[in-house]
C-alpha positions, 0 to 999 in steps of 0.5 A: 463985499464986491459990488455987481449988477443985476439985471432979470430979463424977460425971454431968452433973447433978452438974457442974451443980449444983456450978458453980451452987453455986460462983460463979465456978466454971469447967468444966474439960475440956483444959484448953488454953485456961483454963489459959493464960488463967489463967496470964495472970490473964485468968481466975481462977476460983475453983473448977475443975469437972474434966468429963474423967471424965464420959462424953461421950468417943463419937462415936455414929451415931444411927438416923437416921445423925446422929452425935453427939459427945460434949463430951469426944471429943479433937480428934485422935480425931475428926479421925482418926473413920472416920465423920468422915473419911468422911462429913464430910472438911471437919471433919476436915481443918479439925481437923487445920488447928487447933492442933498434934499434942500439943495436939489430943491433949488439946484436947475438942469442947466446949472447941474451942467455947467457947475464946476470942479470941486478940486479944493486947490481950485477953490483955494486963491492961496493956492496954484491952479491953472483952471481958475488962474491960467499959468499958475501950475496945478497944486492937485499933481504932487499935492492931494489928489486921492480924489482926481482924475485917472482919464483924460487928465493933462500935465496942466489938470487933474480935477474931475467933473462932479454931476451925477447928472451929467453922467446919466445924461452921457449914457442916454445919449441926450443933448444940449439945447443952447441959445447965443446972440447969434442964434441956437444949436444943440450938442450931444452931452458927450460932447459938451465938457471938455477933457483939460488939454492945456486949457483947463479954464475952459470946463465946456464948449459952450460960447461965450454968452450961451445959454443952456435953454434945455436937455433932450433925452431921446425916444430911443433910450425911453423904457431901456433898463437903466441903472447908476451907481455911485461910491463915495466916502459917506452915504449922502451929500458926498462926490463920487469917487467913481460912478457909472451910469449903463443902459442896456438893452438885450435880446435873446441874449445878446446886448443890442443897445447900450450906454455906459458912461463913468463919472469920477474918473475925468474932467468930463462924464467919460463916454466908455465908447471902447466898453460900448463898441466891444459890447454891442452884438455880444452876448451879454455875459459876465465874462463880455461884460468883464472884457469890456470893462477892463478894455475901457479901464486900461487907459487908465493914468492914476496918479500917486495916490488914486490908483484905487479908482481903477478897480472901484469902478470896474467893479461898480460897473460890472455890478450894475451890468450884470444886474441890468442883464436878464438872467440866461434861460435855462435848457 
């Protein structure tokens, strides 16, 4: 076993302070994805900074009726929020799609965001993967890859995020609360993990010693229909092979608000922007929703043997589209 520190700050300024302190130090909130990371030897940190005292365990409604949740609010918690289930049902339901009971039990918002790739040649030290050991190739590309990336990916990375709530929080167009020795910002969701390039070690923009302090979802997506929908190999406890979050909104017959985001697919939540930009002041038709999605989808690289995303999330997305939209009045 290796030997680590372990330090629980008081405030979110301490926390700061002592990871810039400690190099090599981690954050440790549920701990559900480091402690199994370190179990493996993926990750040996030498020092864990325990957040789960710190309070930033609320979800809060905010004048403008935002909601902010705080970083260590429990996933089960907020999929069960009445606020949440009620204003936004795809996040809740995208939670409750991910992980199991127990571990949603312990799992935190700000943990949901930064947990990493479950590509098992990133999990494998016998194993090449340019993400955990830069320079060592990827063992995914002409190994096993029935379970990675389409979009997005490089010569150097093929892995795929695996939050469901990430994907949610990408179609609500929400964003990250942070914190850092030198003081605090907020970023969209969509902006904040990053597509591999040639540095796939680098799962998100956020700066060395940041901390996730919340997620603000926005009043303007509060009581839009909304809908996630996710397939996998068995009926729980399972990653996605692909899913999609939508929220759409549509009037008198027109879509005059939507989201739409894949998970799955990329090495990020993938924002359908060409999907969204083709569907905003259409009408809200199955065959616009049709055009849209293929639209998006044929960026699409699959690799040798993942080629049955394509259509898996085609269809997933049309389903939930066309469910979402109210039927057409008759004459």
């Amino acid at each position: 076993m290796k030997g680590f520190g372990y330090l629980r700050p008081g405030s979110v300024e301490e926390a700061a302070e002592a990871f810039a302190a400690h190099p090599g130090a981690r954050y440790l909130a549920g701990g559900t994805n480091l402690v199994d990371l370190m179990k493996l030897g993926v990750e040996s940190p030498t020092c864990l900074i325990d957040i789960g005292r710190l309070p930033l365990d609320a979800v809060e409604e905010l004048p403008d009726g935002a909601l902010r949740v705080g970083a260590t609010v429990r996933n089960s918690d907020l999929a069960a929020h009445p606020l949440v289930r009620d204003r936004c049902p795809v996040l809740s339901q995208a939670l409750l799609a991910g992980a199991s009971g127990q571990l949603r039990n312990a799992a935190t918002t700000g943990g949901n965001l930064l947990q990493r790739t479950r590509c098992p040649y990133f999990q494998d030290l016998d194993k090449p993967c340019n993400k955990r050991e830069p320079g060592s190739g990827c063992g995914a590309r002409d190994g096993v890859h029935r379970d990675h990336a389409v979009l997005g990916h490089s010569p150097h990375c093929i892995a795929t995020n695996p939050s469901d709530m990430a994907v949610a929080l990408t179609a609500l167009d929400a964003r990250v609360e942070l914190y850092g020795t030198e003081g605090s910002r907020v970023i969209p969701v969509a902006d904040f993990h990053r597509l591999p390039g040639a540095h796939p070690e680098r799962d998100t923009e956020i700066r060395p010693g940041e901390l996730i302090t919340g997620v603000l979802l926005p009043a303007a997506r509060a009581g839009v229909p909304s809908a996630y929908r996710k397939a996998r190999d068995r009926a729980s406890y399972a990653f996605a092979l692909a899913s999609v979050a939508v929220v759409l909104r549509v009037a008198e017959g027109v879509v005059d608000q939507v989201g739409l985001a894949f998970g799955g697919l990329a090495h990020r939540p993938w924002r359908a922007h060409h999907a969204e930009t083709a569907l905003l002041g259409a009408a809200a038709t199955p065959a616009a929703f049709e055009g849209a999605v293929a639209l998006e989808l044929e960026r699409a690289e699959p690799l040798r043997d993942n080629a049955y995303k394509v259509p898996l999330a085609h269809n997933l997305a049309l389903e939930v589209l066309n469910r979402l939209a109210p039927a057409p009045v008759a004459p």
